[in-house]
N, C-alpha and C positions, 0 to 999 in steps of 0.2 A: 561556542559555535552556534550558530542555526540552526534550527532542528525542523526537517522536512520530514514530513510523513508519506504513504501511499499506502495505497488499499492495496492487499493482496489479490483476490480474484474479479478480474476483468480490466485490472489496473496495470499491476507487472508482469501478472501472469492468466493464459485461456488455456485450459482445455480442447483439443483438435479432436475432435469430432469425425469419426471416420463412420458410415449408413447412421446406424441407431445409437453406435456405443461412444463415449466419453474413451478414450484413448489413453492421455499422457499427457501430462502438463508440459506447457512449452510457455517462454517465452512472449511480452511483449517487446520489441526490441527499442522503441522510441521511448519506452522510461524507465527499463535500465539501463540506456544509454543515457537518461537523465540521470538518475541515482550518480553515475559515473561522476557527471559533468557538476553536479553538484558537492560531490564530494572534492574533486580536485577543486572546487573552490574554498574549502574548508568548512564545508557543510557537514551535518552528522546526519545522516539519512536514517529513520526507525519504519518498520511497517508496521500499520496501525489496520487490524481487520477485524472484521466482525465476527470471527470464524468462535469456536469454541475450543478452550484451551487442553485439548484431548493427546493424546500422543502418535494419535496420527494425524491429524493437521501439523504438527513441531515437528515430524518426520517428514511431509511429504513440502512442507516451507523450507526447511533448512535443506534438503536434496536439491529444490529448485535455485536455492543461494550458490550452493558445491556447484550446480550447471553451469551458471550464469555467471556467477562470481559477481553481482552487485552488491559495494560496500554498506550492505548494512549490518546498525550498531546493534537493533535490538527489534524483536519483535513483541506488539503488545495485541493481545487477544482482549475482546469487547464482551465475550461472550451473547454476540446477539444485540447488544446494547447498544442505545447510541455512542457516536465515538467523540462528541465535542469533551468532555467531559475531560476522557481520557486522552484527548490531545491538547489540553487547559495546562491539566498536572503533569505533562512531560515536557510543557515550555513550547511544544509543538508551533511554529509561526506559518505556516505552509502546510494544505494538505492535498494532494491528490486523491481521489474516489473516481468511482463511473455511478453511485448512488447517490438522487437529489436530497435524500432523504437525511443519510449521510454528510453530505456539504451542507446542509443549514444546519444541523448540529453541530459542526464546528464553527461555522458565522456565527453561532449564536455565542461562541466565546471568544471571538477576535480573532480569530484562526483565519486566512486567506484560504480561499475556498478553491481548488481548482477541478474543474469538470475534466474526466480523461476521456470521456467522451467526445467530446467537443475541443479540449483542448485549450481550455481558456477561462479567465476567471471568473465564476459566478457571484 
């Protein structure tokens, strides 16, 4: 199958921000309503972040998975690192980010770039 990536924060998923404090993670709904639509196409969806591979990031991702329920296969932590590399060695052909910095390191391996900021291919 196809292997589509997305960033996890500010990609699938923000923080709601209620005066000063960081709240509860919620939902973006326009791309895990992608994850969905890619998956019924026979796509394998993985999340590719930069987060650090702690046990509370793989708790509070995999909680927000149980929420939401978008099909993904696997998540891969960057620790910080760029992510082209690691979206090279997972076959990764598609990746979603809200980070520039992000998307040219996956351009810089073939990887289709897409800005979730913007919405559209970089």
């Amino acid at each position: 199958p196809v292997i589509i990536s997305f960033d996890f924060d500010d990609t699938l998923a923000v923080y709601e921000t209620i005066g000063m404090q960081e709240v509860f993670l919620c939902c973006k709904p326009i791309y895990v309503d992608l994850v969905k639509e890619y998956h019924a196409l026979g796509c394998e969806c993985i999340i590719l972040t930069a987060r650090t591979e702690k046990e509370f990031n793989e708790i509070e991702i995999r909680r927000f998975i149980e929420n939401h329920d978008p099909p993904i296969k696997k998540i891969i932590y960057t620790n910080h690192l760029p992510k082209g590399i690691y979206a090279y060695e997972n076959s990764v052909k598609m990746h979603y980010d809200d980070d520039n910095y992000q998307l040219d390191s996956v351009k810089e391996y073939g990887v289709v770039a897409v800005s979730s900021i913007e919405n559209k291919i970089v």
